[in-house]
Short mmCIF file of the C-alpha atoms (twelve columns), coordinates in Angstrom:
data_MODEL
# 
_entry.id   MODEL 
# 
loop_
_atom_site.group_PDB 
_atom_site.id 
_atom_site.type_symbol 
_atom_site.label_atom_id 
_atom_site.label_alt_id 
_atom_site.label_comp_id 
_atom_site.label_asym_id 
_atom_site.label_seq_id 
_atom_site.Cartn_x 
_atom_site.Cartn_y 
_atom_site.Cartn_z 
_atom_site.pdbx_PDB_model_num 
ATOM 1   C CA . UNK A 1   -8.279  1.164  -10.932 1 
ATOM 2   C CA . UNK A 2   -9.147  4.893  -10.652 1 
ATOM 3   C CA . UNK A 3   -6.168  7.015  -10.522 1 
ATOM 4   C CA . UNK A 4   -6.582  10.918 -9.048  1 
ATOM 5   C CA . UNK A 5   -3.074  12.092 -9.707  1 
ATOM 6   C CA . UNK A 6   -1.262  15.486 -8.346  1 
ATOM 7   C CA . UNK A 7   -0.146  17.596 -11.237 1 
ATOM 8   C CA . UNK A 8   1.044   21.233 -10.857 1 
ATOM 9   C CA . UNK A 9   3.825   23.572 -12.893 1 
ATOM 10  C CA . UNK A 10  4.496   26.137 -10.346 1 
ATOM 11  C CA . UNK A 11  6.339   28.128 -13.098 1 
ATOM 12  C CA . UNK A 12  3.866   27.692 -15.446 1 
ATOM 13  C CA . UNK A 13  1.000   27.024 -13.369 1 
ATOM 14  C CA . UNK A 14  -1.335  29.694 -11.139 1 
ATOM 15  C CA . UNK A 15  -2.591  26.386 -9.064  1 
ATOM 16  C CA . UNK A 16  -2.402  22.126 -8.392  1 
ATOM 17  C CA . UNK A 17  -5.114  20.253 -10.137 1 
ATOM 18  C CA . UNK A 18  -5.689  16.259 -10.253 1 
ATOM 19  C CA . UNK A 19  -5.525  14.242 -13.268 1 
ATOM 20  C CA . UNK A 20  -7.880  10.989 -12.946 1 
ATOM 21  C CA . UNK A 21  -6.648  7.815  -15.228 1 
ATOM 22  C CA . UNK A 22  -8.624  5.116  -15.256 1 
ATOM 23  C CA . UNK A 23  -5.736  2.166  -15.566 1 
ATOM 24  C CA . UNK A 24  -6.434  -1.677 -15.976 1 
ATOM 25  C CA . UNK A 25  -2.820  -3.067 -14.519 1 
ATOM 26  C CA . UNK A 26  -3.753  -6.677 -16.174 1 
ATOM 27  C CA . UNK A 27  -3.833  -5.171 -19.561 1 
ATOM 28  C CA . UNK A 28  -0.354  -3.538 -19.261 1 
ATOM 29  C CA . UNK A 29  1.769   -5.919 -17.194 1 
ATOM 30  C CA . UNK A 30  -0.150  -9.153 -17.290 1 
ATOM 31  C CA . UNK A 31  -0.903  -8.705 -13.758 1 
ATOM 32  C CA . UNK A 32  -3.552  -7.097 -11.670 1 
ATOM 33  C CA . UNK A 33  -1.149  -6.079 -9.168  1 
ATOM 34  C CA . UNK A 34  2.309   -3.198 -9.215  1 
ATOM 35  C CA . UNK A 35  4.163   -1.615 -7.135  1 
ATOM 36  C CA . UNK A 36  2.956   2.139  -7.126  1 
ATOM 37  C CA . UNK A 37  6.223   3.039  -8.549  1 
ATOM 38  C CA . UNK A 38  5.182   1.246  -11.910 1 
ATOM 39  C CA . UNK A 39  2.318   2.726  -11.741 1 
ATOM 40  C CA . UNK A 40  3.660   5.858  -12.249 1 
ATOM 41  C CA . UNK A 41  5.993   4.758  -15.477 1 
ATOM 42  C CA . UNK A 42  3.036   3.003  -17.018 1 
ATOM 43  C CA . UNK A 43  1.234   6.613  -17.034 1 
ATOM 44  C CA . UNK A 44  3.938   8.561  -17.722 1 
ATOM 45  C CA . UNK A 45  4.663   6.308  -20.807 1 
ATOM 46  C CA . UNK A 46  1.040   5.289  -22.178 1 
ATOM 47  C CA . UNK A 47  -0.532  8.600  -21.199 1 
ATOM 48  C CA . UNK A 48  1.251   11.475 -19.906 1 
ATOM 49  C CA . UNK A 49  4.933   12.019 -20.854 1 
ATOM 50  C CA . UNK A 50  5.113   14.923 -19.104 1 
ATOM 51  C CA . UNK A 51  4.506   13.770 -15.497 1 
ATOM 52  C CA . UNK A 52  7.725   14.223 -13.460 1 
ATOM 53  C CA . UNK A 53  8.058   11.644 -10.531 1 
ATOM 54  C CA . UNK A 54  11.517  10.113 -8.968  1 
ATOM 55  C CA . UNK A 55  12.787  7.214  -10.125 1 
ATOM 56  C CA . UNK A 56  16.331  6.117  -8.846  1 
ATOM 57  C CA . UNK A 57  16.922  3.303  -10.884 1 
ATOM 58  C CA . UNK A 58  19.997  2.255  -8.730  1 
ATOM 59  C CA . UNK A 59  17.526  1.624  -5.536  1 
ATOM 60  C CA . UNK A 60  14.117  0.263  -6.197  1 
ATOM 61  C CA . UNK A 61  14.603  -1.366 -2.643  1 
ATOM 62  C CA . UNK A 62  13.379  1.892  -0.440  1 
ATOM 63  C CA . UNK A 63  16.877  2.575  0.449   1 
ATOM 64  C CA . UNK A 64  17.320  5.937  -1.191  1 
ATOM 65  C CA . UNK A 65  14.006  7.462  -0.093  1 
ATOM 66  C CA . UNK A 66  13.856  9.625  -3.245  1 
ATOM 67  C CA . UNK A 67  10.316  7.601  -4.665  1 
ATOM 68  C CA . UNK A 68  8.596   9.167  -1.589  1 
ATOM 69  C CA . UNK A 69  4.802   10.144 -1.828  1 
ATOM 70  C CA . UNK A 70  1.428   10.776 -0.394  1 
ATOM 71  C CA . UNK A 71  -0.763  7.835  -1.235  1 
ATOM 72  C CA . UNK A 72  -4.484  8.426  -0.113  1 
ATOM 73  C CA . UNK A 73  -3.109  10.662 2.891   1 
ATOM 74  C CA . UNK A 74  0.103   7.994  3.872   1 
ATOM 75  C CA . UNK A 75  3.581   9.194  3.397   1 
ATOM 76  C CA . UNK A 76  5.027   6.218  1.203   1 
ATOM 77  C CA . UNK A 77  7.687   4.760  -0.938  1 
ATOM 78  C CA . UNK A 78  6.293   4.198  -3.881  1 
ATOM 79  C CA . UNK A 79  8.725   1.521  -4.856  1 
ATOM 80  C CA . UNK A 80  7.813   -0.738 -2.112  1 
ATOM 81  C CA . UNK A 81  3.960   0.100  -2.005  1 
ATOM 82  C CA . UNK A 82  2.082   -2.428 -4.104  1 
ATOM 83  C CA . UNK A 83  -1.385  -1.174 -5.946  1 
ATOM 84  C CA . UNK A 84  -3.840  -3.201 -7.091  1 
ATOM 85  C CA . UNK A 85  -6.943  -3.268 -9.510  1 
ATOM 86  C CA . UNK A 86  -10.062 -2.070 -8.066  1 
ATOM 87  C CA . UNK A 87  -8.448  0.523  -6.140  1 
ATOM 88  C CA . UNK A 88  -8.834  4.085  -5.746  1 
ATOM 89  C CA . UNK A 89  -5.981  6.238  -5.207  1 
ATOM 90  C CA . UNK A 90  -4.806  9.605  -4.790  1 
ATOM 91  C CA . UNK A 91  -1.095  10.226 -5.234  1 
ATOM 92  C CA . UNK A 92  0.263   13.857 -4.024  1 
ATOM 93  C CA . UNK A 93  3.722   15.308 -2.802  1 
ATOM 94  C CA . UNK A 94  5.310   14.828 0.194   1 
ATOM 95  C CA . UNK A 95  5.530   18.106 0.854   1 
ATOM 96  C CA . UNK A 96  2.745   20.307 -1.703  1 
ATOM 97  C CA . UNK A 97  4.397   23.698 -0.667  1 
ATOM 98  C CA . UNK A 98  7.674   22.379 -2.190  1 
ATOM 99  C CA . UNK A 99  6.696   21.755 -5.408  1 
ATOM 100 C CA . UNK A 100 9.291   21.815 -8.131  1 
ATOM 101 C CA . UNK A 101 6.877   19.507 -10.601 1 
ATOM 102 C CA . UNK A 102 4.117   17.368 -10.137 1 
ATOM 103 C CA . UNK A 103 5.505   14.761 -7.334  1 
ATOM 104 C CA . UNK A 104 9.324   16.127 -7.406  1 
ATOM 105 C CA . UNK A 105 9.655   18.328 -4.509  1 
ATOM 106 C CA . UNK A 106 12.952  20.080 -3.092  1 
ATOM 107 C CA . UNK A 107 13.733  17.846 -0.015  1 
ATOM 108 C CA . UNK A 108 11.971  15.097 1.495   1 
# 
């Protein structure tokens, strides 16, 4: 699975620029399929510690809304949408003039 992913410091940053991972699910969770959310953890903790993303770890059921992203152009919830190997993706804000880091944006 390719991986393009939204990254972008406005307070650090002049611009947004896309990191590409290049993830095998089956090799991390013994499955070839996640839901986006876990994804996101699996990068965050094998490659990237500083990618900032929501996580309510009360919900997980796309109650609270907070998980919401672009996924190849779609608003989503990222802890409902499932992923799969062989895909391509492109993860980006909701909202990219909003930015506070990476996928965290002030409001939905």
């Amino acid at each position: 699975m390719k991986v393009y992913l939204f990254r972008w410091n406005p307070r650090t940053e002049e611009k947004p620029r896309y990191d590409t991972y290049d993830m095998d699910l089956n090799s991390y969770l013994g499955r070839r399929e996640a839901t986006l959310l876990e994804l996101l953890g699996l990068i965050a903790r094998y490659y990237d510690h500083s990618l900032s993303f929501l996580n309510h770890s009360n919900c997980n059921r796309g109650v609270c809304k907070r998980c919401m992203v672009r996924l190849n152009g779609k608003v989503v919830l990222a802890c409902n949408e499932v992923v799969s190997e062989g895909m391509e993706i492109r993860v980006e804000p909701v909202n990219a003039t909003r930015v506070v880091r990476d996928l965290v944006t002030e409001g939905l």
